[in-house]
Backbone bond lengths (Angstrom), bond angles and torsions (degrees), N, CA, C in turn:
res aa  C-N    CA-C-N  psi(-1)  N-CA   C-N-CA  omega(-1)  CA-C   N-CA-C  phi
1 X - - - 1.475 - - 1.529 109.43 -
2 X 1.393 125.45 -51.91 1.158 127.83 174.66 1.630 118.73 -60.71
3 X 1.251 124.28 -34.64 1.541 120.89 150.92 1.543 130.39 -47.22
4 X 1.526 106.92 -59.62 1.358 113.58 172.39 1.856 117.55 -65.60
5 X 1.158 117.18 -5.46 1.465 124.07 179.45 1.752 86.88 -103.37
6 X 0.828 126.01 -20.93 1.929 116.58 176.48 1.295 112.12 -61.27
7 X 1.946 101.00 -68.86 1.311 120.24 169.65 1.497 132.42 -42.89
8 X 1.373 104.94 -30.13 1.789 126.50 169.06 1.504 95.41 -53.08
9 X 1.352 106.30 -90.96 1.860 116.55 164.92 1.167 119.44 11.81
10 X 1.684 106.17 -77.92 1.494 132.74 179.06 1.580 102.37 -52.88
11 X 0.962 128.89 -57.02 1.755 127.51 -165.74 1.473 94.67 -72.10
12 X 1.110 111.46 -49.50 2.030 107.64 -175.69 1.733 95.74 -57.29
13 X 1.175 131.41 -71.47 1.596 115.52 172.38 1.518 128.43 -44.38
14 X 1.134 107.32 -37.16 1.742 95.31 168.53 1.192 110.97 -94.78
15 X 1.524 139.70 12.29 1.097 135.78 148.84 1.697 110.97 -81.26
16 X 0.851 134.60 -39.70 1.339 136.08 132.17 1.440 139.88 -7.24
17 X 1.675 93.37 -67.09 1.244 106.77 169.85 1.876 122.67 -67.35
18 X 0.925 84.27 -11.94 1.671 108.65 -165.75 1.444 105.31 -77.89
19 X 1.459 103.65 -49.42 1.221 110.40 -158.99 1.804 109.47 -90.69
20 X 1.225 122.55 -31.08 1.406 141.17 158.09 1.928 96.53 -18.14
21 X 1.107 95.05 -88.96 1.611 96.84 -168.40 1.427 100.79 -28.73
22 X 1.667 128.86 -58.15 1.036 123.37 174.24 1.440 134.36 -25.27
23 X 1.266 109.66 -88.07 1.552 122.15 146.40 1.702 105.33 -8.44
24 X 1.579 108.54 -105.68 1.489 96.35 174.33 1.377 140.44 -7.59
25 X 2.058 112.87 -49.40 1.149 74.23 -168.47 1.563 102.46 -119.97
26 X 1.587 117.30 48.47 1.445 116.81 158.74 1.490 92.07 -99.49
């Protein structure tokens, strides 16, 4: 449980990260 709640983390930040450029460049 404590692994798969890490990995959650990780995908919410590079979903994040992902989406930034987006944002920016409209």
């Amino acid at each position: 449980a404590k692994y798969q709640r890490k990995l959650t983390v990780a995908i919410k930040r590079a979903r994040q990260m992902a989406l930034l450029p987006y944002v920016a460049g409209e």
